[in-house]
N, C-alpha and C positions, 0 to 999 in steps of 0.2 A: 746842111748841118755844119756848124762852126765847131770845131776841135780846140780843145784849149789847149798851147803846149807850152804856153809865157808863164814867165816866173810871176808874170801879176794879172791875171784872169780879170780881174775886179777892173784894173786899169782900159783891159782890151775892149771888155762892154760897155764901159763909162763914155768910152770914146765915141763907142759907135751909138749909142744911147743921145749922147750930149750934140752928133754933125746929123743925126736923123733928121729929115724935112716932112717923111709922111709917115702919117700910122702907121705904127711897127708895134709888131710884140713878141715877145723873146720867151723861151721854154727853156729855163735854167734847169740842169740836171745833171746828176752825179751821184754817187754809191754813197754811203751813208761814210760822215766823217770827211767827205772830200773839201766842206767849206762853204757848201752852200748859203748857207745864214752868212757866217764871213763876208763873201763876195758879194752879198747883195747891201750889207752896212758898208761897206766899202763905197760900190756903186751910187748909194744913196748919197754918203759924205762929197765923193767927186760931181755927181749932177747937181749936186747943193752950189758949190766952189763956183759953176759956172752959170750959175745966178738960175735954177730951174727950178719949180716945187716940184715936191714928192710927198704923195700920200699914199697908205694900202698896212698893212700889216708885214711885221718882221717878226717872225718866233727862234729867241736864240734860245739855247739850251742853260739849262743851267746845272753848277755841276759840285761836286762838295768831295773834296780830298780827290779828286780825279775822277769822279765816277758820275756819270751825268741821271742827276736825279730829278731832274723837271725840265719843263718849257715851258716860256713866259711867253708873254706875246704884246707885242710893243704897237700901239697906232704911231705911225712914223712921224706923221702932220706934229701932232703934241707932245709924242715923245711918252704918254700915259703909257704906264706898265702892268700885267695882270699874270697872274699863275694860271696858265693854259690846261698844262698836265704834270701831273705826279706819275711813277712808279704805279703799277698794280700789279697784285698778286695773282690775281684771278681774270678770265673775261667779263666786263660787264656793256651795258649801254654805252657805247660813246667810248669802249676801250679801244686801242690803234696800235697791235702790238701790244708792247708790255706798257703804253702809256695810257693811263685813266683820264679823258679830256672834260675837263669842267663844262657843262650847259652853258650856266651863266658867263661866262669866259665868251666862248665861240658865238654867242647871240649876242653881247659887244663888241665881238669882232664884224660880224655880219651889221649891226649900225655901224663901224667905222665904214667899213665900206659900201655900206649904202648914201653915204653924208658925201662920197667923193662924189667932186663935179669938175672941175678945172685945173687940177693937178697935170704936169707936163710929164711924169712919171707915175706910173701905177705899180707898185711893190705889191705881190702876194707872194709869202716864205709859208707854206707852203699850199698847192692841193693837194691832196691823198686819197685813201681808200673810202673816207668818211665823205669824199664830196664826188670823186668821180665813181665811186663803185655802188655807197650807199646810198646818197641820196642824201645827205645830212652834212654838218660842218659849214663850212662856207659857201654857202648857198648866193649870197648879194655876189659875189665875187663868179660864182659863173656867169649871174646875168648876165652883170657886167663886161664880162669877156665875149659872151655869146652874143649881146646888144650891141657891140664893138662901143662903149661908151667909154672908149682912153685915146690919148692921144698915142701914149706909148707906153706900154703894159710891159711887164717881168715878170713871171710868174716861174716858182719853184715847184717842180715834180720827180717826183723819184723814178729813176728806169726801167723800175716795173711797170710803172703806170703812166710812162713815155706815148706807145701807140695809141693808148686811150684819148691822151691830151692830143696828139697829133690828128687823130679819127676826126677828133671837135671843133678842133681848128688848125687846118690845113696852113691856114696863112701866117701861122707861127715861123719864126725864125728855131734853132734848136742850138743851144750853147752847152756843150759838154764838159762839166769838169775832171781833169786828171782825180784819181785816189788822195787820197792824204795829205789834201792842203790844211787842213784845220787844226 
């Protein structure tokens, strides 16, 4: 497990990301607010700079007078943007927490990721409850993970659902982010 205690987290993986020679795949994780999303648009901008594609899904938050009231979800390759999740009141289908995640959304996401083939970086922000527990959400993206079909994978998981990813794939690397980068 890699500890992050550099003032640029983003920088430390980019690097190790950018001198990898074999298959690698890295298991970004950190406590909600620590930056994850952050750090991985970061990483993406720097594997960019040193001439590498990047394809896979980015979901940044979005937020209105300070209070983060959805998630979008970006195909990284086009840059295309969609509303993932809204606030909900209530639990329903496809709720994750307090956030209501659109069908139509996440089966866009699941074709983006099923369309990657020769990306040198594979970006997935996030898996969660809805794909390691339920069985649902981004489904092409375990394949894929499980098919080992990347050259070099990234994959965001939250630390409760850390051993689960590690259980799946042993051969994960593990990047920890400090609290409160975001």
């Amino acid at each position: 497990m890699l500890d992050c205690i550099s003032n640029s987290p983003a920088k430390l993986l980019a690097n190790a990301i950018i001198n990898e020679t074999t298959e690698t795949f890295w298991l970004l994780s950190g406590p909600s607010g620590a930056g994850k999303t952050t750090c991985c648009a970061e990483i993406i901008t720097q594997v960019r700079a040193a001439g590498m594609s990047v394809g896979g899904l980015l979901c940044p938050g979005v937020f209105k007078n300070g209070k983060k009231v959805g998630i979008d979800q970006i195909d990284i390759r086009t840059g295309q943007r969609q509303r993932l999740g809204m606030r909900a009141d209530k639990a329903r289908l496809n709720t994750v927490g307090c956030w209501q995640m659109d069908e139509r959304v996440l089966a866009w996401g699941n074709t983006v990721v099923a369309r990657l083939k020769a990306e040198d970086l594979i970006v997935i922000d996030e898996l969660g409850p809805l794909e390691l527990e339920e069985g649902y959400g981004y489904q092409e993206a375990l394949r894929l993970l499980d098919e080992k079909r990347y050259r070099l994978a990234l994959v965001v998981v939250r630390p409760a659902l850390l051993p689960l990813a590690q259980i799946r794939w042993p051969q994960a690397q593990v990047f920890m982010l400090a609290e409160d980068l975001e």
